[in-house]
C-alpha positions in Angstrom: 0.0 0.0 0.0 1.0 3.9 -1.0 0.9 4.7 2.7 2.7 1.5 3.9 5.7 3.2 2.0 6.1 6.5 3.9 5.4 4.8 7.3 9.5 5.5 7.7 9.2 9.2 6.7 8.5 11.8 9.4 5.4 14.1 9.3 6.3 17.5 7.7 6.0 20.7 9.8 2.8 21.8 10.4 0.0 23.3 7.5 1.2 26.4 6.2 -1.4 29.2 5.5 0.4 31.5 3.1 -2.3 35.3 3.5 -1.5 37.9 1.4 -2.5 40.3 -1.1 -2.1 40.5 -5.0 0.8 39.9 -6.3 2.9 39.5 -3.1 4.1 36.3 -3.7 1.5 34.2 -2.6 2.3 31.3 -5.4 5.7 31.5 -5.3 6.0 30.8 -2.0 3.4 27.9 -2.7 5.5 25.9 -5.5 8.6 26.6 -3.1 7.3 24.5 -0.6 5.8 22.4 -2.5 9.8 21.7 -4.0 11.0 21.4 -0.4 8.2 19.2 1.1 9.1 16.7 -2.2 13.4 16.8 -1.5 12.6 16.0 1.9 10.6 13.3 0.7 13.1 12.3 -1.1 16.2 12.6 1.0 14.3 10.4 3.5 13.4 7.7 0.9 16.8 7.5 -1.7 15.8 5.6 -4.2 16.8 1.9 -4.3 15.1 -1.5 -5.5 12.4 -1.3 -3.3 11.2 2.3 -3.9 12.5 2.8 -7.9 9.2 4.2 -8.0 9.3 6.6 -6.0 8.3 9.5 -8.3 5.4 8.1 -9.2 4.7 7.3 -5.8 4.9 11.1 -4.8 3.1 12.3 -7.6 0.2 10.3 -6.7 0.1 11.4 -2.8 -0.3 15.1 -3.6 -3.4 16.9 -4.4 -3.3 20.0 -5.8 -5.2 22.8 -6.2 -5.9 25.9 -8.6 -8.9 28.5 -8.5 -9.4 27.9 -12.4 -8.7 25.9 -15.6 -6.5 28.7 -16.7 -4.5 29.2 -12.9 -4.1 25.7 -12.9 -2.6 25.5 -16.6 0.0 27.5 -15.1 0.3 26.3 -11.7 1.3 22.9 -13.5 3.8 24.3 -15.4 5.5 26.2 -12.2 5.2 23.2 -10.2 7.2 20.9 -12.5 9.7 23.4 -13.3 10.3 23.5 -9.2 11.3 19.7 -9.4 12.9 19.7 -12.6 10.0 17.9 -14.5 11.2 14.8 -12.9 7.3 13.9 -12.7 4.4 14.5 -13.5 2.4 17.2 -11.4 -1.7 16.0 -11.5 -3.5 19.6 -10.6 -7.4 20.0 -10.2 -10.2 22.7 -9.9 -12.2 22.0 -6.9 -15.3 21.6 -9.3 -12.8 19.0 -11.7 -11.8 17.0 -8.5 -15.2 16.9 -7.1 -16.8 15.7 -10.5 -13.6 12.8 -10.8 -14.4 11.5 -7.5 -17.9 11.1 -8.2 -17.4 9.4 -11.3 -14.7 7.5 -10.4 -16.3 6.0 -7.2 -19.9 5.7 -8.6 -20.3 2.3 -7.4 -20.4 3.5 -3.5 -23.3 6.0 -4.3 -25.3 3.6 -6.6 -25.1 1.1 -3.5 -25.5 3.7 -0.9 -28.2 5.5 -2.6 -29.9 2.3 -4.0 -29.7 3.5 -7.8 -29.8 1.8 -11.0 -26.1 0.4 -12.0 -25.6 2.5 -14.9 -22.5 4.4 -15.9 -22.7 8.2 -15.1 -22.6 10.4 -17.4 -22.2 14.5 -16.7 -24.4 17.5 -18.0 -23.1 20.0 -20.4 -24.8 23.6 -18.4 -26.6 23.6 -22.0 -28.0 20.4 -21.9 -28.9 20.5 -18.4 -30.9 23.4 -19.2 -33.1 21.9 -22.1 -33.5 18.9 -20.3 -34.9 20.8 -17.1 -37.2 22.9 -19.4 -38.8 19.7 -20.6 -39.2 18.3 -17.5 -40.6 22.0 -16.0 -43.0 22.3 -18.3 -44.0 18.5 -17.4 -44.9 19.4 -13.7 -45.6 23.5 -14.4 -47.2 23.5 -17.5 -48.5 27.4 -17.2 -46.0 29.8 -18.1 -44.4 32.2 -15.7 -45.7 35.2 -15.5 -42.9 38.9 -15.5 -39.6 36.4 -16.5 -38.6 33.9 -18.8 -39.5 30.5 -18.5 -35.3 30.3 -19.7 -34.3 32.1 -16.7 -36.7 31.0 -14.4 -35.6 27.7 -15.0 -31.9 28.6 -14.6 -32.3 30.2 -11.8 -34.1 27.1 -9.8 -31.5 24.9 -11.0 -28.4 27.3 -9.6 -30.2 27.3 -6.4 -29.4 23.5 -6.2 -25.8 24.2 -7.2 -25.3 27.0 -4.6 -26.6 24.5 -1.7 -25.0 21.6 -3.0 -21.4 24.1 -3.1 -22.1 25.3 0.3 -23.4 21.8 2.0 -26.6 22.7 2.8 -29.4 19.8 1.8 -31.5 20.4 -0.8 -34.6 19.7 1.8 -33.2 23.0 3.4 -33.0 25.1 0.8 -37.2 26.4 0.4 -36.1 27.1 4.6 -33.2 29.2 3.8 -35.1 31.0 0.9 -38.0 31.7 3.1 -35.8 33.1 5.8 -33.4 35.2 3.9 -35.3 36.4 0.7 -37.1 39.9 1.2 -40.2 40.1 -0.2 -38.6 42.1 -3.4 -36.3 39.2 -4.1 -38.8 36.6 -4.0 -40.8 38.3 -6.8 -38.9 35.4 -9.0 -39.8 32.8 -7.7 -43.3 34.4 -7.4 -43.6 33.9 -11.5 -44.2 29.9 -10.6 -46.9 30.7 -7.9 -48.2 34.0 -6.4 -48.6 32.2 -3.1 -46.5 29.0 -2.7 -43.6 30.0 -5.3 -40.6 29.2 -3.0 -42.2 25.4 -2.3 -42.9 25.3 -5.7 -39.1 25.7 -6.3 -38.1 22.9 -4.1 -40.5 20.5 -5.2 -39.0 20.5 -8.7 -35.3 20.2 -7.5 -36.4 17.1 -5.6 -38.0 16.0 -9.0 -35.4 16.9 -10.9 -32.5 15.4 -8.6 -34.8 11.8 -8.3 -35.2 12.3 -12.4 -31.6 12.7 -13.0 -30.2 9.7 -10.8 -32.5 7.4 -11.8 -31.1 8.1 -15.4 -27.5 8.4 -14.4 -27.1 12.0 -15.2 -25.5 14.3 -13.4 -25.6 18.1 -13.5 -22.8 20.1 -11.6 -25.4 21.2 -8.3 -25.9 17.5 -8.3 -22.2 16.5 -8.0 -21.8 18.9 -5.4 -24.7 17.4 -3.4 -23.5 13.8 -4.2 -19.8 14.7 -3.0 -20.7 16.3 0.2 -23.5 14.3 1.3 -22.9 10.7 0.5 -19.2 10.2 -0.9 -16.7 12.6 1.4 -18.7 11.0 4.7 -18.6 7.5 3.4 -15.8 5.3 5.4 -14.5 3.7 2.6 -14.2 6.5 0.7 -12.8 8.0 4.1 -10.0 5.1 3.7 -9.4 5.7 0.0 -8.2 9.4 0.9 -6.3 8.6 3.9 -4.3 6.0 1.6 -3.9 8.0 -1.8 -3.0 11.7 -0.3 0.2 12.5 1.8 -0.2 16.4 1.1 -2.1 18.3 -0.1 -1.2 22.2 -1.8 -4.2 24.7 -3.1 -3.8 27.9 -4.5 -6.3 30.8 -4.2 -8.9 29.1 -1.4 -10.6 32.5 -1.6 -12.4 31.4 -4.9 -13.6 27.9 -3.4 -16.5 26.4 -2.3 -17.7 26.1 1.5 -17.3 21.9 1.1 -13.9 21.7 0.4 -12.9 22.9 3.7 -14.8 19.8 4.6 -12.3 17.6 2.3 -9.2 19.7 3.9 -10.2 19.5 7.2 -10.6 15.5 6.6 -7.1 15.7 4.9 -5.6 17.7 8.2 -7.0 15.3 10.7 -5.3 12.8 9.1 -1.8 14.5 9.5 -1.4 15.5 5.6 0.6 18.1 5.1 -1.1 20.8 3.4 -0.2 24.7 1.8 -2.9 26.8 1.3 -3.0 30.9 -0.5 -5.1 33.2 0.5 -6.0 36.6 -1.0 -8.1 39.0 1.2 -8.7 41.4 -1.8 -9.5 38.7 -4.0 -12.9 36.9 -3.6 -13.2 36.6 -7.2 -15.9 34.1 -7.2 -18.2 35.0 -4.0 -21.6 34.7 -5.7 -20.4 31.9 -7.6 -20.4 28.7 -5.3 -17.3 30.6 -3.5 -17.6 30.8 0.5 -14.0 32.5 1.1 -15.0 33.8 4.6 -15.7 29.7 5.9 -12.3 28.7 3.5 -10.9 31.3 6.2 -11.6 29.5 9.3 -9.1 26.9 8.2 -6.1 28.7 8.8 -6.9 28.1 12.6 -5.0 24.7 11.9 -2.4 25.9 10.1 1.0 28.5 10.6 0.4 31.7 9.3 2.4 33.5 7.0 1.7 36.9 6.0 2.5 38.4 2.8 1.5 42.3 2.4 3.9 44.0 0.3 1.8 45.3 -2.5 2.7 45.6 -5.9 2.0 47.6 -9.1 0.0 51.3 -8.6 -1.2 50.1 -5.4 1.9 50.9 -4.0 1.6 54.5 -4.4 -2.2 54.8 -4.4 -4.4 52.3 -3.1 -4.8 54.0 0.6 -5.6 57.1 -1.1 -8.2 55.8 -4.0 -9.9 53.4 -1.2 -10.1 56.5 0.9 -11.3 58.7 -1.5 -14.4 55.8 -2.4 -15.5 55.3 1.3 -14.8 59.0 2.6 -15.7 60.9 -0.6 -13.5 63.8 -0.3 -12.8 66.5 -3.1 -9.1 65.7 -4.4 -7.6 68.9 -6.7 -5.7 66.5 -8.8 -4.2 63.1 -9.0 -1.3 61.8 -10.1 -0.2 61.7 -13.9 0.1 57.9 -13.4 -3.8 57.9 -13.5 -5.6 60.0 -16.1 -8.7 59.9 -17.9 -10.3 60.1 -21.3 -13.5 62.3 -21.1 -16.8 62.8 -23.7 -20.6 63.1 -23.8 -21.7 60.7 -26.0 -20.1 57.0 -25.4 -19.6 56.2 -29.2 -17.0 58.8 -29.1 -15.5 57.6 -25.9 -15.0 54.2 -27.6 -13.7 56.2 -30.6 -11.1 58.4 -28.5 -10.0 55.4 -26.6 -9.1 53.5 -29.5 -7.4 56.3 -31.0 -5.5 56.8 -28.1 -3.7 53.1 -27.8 -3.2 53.2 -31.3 -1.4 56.5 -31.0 0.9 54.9 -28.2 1.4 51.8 -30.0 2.3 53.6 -33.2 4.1 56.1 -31.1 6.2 53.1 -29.7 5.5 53.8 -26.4 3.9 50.4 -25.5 3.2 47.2 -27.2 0.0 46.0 -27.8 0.2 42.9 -25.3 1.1 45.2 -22.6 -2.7 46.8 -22.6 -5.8 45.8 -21.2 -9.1 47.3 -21.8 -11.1 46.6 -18.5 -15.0 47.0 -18.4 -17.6 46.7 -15.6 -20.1 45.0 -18.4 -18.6 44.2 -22.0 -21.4 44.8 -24.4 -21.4 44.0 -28.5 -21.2 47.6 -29.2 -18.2 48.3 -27.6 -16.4 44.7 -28.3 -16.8 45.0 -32.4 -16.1 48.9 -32.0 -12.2 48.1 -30.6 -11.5 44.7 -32.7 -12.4 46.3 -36.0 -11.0 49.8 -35.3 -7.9 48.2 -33.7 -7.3 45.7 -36.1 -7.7 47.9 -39.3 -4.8 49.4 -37.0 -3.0 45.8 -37.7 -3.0 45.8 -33.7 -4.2 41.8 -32.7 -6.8 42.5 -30.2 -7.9 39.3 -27.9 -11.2 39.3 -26.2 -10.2 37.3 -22.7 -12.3 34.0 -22.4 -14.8 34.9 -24.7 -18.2 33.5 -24.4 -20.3 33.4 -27.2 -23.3 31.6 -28.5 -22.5 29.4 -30.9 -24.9 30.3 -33.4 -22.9 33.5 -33.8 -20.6 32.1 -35.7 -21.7 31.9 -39.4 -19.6 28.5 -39.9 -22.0 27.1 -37.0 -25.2 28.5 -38.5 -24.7 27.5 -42.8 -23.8 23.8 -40.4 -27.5 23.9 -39.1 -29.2 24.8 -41.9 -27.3 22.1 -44.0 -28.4 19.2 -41.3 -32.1 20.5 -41.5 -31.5 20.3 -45.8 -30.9 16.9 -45.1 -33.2 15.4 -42.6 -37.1 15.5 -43.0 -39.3 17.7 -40.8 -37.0 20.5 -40.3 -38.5 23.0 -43.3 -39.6 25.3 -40.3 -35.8 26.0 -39.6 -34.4 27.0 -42.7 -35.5 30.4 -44.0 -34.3 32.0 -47.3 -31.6 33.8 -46.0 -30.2 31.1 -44.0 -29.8 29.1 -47.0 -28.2 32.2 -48.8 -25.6 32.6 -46.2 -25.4 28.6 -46.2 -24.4 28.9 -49.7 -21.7 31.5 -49.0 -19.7 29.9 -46.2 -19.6 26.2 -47.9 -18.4 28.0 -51.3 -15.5 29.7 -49.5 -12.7 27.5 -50.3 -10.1 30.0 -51.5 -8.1 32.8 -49.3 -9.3 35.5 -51.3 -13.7 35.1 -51.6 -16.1 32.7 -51.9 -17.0 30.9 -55.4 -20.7 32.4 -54.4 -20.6 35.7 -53.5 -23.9 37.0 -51.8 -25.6 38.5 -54.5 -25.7 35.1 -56.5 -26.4 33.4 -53.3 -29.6 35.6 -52.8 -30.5 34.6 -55.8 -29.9 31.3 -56.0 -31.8 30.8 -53.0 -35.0 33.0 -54.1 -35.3 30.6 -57.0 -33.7 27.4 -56.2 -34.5 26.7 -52.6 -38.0 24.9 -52.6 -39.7 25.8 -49.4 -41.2 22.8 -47.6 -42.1 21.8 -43.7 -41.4 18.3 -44.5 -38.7 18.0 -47.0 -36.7 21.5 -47.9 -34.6 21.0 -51.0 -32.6 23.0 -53.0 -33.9 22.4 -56.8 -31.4 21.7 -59.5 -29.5 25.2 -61.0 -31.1 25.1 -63.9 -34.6 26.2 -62.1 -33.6 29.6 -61.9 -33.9 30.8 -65.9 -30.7 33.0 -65.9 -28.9 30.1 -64.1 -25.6 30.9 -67.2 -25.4 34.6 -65.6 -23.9 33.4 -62.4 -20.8 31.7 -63.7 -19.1 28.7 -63.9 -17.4 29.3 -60.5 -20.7 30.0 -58.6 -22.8 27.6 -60.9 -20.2 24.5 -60.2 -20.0 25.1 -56.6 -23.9 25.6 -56.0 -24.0 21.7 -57.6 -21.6 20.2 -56.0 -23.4 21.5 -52.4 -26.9 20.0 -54.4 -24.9 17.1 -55.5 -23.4 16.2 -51.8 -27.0 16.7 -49.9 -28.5 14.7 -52.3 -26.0 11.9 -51.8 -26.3 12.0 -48.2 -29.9 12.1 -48.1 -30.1 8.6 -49.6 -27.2 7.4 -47.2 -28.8 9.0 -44.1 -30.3 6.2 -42.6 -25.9 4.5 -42.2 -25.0 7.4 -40.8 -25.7 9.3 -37.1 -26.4 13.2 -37.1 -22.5 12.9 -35.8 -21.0 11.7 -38.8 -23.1 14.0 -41.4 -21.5 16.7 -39.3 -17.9 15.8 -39.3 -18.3 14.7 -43.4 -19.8 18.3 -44.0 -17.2 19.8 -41.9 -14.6 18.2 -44.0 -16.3 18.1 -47.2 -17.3 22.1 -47.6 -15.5 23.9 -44.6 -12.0 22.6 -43.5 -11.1 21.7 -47.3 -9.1 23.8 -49.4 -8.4 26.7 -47.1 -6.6 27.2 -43.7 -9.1 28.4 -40.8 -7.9 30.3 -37.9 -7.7 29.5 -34.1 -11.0 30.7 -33.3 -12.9 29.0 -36.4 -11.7 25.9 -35.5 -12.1 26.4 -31.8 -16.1 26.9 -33.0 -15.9 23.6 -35.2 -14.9 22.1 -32.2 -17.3 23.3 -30.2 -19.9 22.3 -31.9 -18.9 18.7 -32.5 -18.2 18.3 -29.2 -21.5 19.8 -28.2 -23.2 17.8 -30.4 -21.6 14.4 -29.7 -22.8 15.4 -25.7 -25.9 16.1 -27.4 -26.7 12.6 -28.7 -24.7 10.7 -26.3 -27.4 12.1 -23.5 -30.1 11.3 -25.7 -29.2 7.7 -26.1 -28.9 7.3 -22.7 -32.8 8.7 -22.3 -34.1 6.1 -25.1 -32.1 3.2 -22.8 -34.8 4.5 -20.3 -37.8 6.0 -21.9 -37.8 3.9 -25.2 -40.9 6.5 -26.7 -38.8 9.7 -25.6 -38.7 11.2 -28.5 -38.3 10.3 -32.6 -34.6 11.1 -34.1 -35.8 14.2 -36.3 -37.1 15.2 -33.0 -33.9 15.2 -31.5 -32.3 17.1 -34.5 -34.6 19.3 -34.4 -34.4 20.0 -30.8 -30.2 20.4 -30.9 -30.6 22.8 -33.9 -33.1 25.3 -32.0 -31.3 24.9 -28.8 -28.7 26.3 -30.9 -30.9 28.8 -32.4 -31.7 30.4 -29.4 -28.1 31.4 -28.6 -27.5 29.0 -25.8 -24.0 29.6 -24.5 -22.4 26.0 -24.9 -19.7 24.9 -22.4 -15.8 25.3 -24.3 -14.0 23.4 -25.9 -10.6 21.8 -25.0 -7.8 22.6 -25.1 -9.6 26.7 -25.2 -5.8 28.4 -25.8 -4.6 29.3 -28.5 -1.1 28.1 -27.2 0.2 29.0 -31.1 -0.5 32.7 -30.6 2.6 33.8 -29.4 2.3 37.6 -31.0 0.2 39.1 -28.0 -2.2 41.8 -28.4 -4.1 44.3 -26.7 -7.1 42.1 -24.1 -10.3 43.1 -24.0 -11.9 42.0 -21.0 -14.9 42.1 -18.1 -13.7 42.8 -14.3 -14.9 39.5 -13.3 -12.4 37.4 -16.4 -9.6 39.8 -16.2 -9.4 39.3 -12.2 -9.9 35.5 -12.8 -7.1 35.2 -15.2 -4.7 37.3 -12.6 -2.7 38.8 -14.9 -0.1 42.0 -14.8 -0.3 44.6 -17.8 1.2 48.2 -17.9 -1.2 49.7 -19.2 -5.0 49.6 -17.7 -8.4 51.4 -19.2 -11.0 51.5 -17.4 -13.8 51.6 -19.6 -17.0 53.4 -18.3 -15.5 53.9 -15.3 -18.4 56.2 -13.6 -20.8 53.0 -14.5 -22.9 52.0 -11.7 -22.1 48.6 -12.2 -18.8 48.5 -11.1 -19.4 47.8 -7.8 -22.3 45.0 -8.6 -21.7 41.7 -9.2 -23.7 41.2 -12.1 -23.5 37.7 -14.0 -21.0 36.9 -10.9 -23.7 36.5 -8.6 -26.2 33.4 -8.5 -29.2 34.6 -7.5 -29.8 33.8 -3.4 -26.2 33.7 -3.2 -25.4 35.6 0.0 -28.2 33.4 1.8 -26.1 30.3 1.0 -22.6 31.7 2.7 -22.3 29.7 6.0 -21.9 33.0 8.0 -25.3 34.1 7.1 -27.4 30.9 8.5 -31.3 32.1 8.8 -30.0 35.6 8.3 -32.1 37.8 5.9 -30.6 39.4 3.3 -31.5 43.4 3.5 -30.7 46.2 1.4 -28.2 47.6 3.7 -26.4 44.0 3.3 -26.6 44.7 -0.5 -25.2 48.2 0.1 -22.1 46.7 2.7 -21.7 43.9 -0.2 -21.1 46.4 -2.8 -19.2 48.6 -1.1 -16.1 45.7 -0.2 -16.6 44.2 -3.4 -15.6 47.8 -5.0 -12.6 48.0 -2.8 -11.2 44.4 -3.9 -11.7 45.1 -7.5 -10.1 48.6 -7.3 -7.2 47.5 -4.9 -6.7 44.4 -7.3 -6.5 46.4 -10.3 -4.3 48.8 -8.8 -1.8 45.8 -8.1 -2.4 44.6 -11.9 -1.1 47.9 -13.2 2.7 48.5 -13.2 3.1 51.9 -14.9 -0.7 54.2 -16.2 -4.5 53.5 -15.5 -6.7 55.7 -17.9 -10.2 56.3 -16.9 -12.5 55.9 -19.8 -15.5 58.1 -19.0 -18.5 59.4 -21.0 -21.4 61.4 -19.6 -24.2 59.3 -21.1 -24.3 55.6 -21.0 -24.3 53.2 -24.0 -28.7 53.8 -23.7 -28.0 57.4 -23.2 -28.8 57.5 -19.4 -26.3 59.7 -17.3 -23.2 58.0 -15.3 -22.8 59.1 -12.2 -21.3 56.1 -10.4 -19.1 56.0 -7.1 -15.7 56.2 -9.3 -17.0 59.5 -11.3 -15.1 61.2 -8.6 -12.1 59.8 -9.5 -12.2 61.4 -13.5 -13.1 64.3 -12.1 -9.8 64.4 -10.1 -7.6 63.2 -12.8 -5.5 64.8 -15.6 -8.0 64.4 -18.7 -6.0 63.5 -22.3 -6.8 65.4 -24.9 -6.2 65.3 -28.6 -4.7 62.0 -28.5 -1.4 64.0 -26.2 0.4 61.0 -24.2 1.9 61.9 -21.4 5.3 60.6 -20.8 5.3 57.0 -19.0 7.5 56.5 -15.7 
């Protein structure tokens, strides 16, 4: 046994809690023990014929931790590099470790829970989504009344991911809601029933949690529940981590969830050693699953070590900008080091800002990659305004984890519309215009244009697509009388796309909705010209989405043979698309090839998460009330869920408090994030023309405006 071989090695020194604030080292000082708790290790245990595999040995007794995919991408790389890549470092998400363990030991909660013996299999967010719709609309067949049925469904379901994050049962969770929700906030749930709205709620995430484990599916606030409740307390399992974990090392606890201080604390007891970071101004993800004040209480069994020299601006000006937010006092002037960029009308603050980096770029005083463009909310407007004026500029401009719906892309879209050309019933998804642009994107094979430009493709279309709810077809070319005034290019290119559906239709029935989408991939998109990063990050996407798709779908039939018929099916993945459902991204999501950098273009909440360092910081709309709100980083009934607020309701003034201290740990985390200028992007009217007048307008109004595209000189 694993453990059996360090019974000869003494215990390491106590836990080490490493608290400090951003940028002070808090990682480093994490990988550096993590190189000395392994050469002790080793020093104790030289290797010989008995312990030749030792490396392994120590790779597989150490658990380690990182906030995010991205942090722990990096974390990896750091730790390896600290023992000379003599093994392999195995690094998790809380969420990722959580999910493994459930999977991996399924058999003890099948037993323990008395379930079918069926493989699990995990929920996309997408496809948990649909599926919980079907099943709402099962048990609540009226529709809600002041909110989307879409929403209202998504917000039920992160209730169940908040409890099962925070170890609270889901029997508990109408109690909690009833206690803590003001009569404002429970307006929401008041769209499913006027009176009994909150029950209402907790009767379908009992029907939903029964309906999901009977079919082996598993959504994440389910694997939350699973892990806390039944796996982490079960003694074999118990036994299992006592045997496989010597140590374990987690970066950024502020950004995890209340229940893995339940897994640490089991750890601890058992005498692992164990490093943990800790970053008071961070708190990235509280209203996301994160608990960071119960994560704190662990450091009661651990040494402390503090780390609090700042870094970056907030070395010169953090006490003075936090004062200057909670004591608003009237400051003549700040320093050059912060300045601002000031107009009425927010199209020409997008204009002015863009102007401005591209004058210091050109100027060659910055490069691109050393600028980040930083916004409270990142709407359309202002994300095409900078790529397309930026890159006409030939500056690369990288939106940071962007999240789009897939049927934004126009590659994902002519895809649809070519599956719904091919199988029967779909007619009422394919309009004119899709097939038009269809017709353009799988004629594109050349670096230049498309055989079928849009003109001929609008045409085309008007004449040769023959409109029909059961079978849609495109008619041959020479339907449309002037077919010989297209051109051979567009003419030969329009058959061969009539030629290949036709084919496929009469081989439809060999082939799954998988395998037409891979062959039209390859046939008409990734043949005969190069696609970029992002393109084939989309193709990915969508395969991968797909493949999810119809692998949960086959795993319904196993159980409800009359679920539904295969075109349904289609038919339901191509308007789940439609509707611009977010889909969960692809791996690897990098684009480890770009080595060019270029300006990022990011929310708060990403650019925090990704805890970067750039020069050069704009603060777009920074008089926007939203900066101190948490926006799309807060689950709805989040605060009631944090195991400091048991029973507690959640007031106004706690709103207010919230805000406030969420506003000082962006702004003092920024301020460590920028090493030489923060601009302040300000216009008087907001993107809908209503006035900004947020807590930070003070701060523009106390800076040194730029004007005319003038750069100051950088320190």
């Amino acid at each position: 046994m694993l453990t059996e071989k360090f019974d000869n090695i003494s215990r390491s020194s106590s836990p080490l809690w490493i608290n400090g604030i951003t940028r002070s080292g808090k990682t480093t000082y994490l990988v550096n023990s993590f190189r000395q708790w392994v050469l002790e290790k080793r020093s104790l245990n030289p290797l010989n014929s008995k312990t030749e595999n030792l490396a392994e040995q120590l790779a597989a007794s150490v658990l380690v931790f990182s906030a995010n995919d991205d942090n722990r991408k990096i974390l990896v790389d750091l730790l390896s590099a600290s023992v000379s890549g003599s093994y392999p470092v195995l690094c998790k998400t809380p969420l990722g470790f959580i999910t493994d363990e459930v999977m991996l030991f399924w058999p003890l909660l099948f037993e323990q829970l008395n379930l079918k013996a069926q493989f699990p299999l995990r929920l996309r967010p997408e496809t948990e989504q649909e599926l919980a719709t079907r099943l709402w609309r099962l048990h609540f067949p009226n529709p809600p009344t002041g909110i989307s049925e879409s929403r209202l469904v998504r917000t039920v379901l992160d209730l169940l991911q908040l409890a099962g994050a925070s170890g609270v049962s889901l029997e508990d969770i109408p109690i909690i809601l009833d206690n803590g929700l003001s009569n404002e906030d429970q307006a929401i749930l008041k769209a499913i029933d006027p009176e009994q709205g909150i029950k209402k709620a907790g009767e379908f995430l009992d029907i939903w949690r029964k309906w999901c484990l009977d079919r082996g599916l598993l959504s994440y606030g389910i694997i939350y529940d699973l892990y806390w409740q039944f796996l982490l307390p079960h003694p074999k399992y118990e036994n299992q981590l006592t045997r496989r974990f010597q140590a374990v090392f987690a970066d950024d606890v502020d950004d995890y969830p209340a229940i893995a201080k339940n897994l640490f604390d089991f750890l601890l007891d058992q005498n692992a050693y164990g490093v943990f970071t800790f970053n008071p101004d961070g708190k990235i993800r509280l209203g996301l699953n994160a608990d960071p004040d119960y994560i704190y209480t662990l450091r009661a069994k651990c040494q402390i070590k503090n780390l609090v020299e700042s870094q970056g601006l907030a070395t010169e000006f953090e006490e003075t900008i936090i004062q200057y937010i909670t004591e608003p006092i009237y400051l003549t002037n700040l320093p050059n080091k912060i300045e601002s960029i000031q107009t009425i009308s927010r199209a020409d603050l997008l204009k002015k800002t863009a102007q401005t980096i591209i004058h210091a770029i050109k100027q060659e005083h910055i490069n691109p990659a050393d600028i980040v463009i930083i916004a409270p909310g990142l709407d359309e407007i202002a994300r095409y305004s900078f790529i397309d004026t930026l890159t006409k500029e030939n500056i690369p401009v990288q939106p940071l984890n962007e999240q789009r719906p897939l049927n934004s892309s126009p590659l994902v879209r002519a895809t649809l519309t070519l599956l719904a050309l091919i199988y029967p019933g779909l007619g009422r998804l394919v309009t004119q215009d899709a097939v038009a642009e269809m017709l353009v994107i799988l004629s594109d094979k050349t670096s230049t244009s498309a055989n079928i430009d849009p003109v001929r493709a609008g045409l085309i279309a008007d004449y040769c697509y023959h409109v029909d709810p059961e079978h849609p077809s495109l008619l041959p070319l020479e339907t449309f009388g002037r077919w010989d005034r297209l051109g051979y290019r567009a003419a030969t290119a329009y058959q061969n796309i009539e030629q290949w559906i036709n084919e496929i239709k009469e081989l439809r029935s060999r082939f799954t909705p998988i395998m037409i989408l891979d062959r039209a991939i390859k046939q008409f998109i990734n043949k005969g010209k190069e696609r970029t990063f992002f393109e084939l990050a989309v193709l990915r996407e969508l395969m991968e989405t797909a493949q999810h798709y119809w692998e949960v779908d086959r795993r319904l039939r196993q159980n409800e043979p009359s679920f539904q018929s295969s075109t349904d099916t289609i038919c339901s993945f191509i308007q789940l698309l439609h509707r611009g459902t977010i889909t969960a991204n692809p791996y690897p999501v990098k684009n480890y090839n770009n080595n060019k950098g270029g300006v990022i273009l990011s929310n708060i909440f990403q650019y925090r998460s990704w805890r970067s360092v750039h020069r050069w910081q704009f603060w777009l709309d920074t008089a926007s009330p939203l900066w101190p709100k948490g926006g799309a980083a807060t689950l709805y009934g989040a605060p009631l869920f944090l195991r400091n607020r048991s029973n507690q309701v959640w007031t106004p003034e706690d709103q207010e408090i919230a805000d406030q201290e969420r506003l000082q740990r962006i702004v003092k985390d920024l301020l460590g994030r920028a090493t030489e200028k923060i601009i302040l992007c300000h216009s008087d009217l907001s993107v809908n023309g209503t006035e900004q007048n947020g807590i930070l307008l003070s701060l523009v109004q106390a800076s040194r405006e730029i004007k005319d595209l003038e750069l100051v000189e950088t320190v």
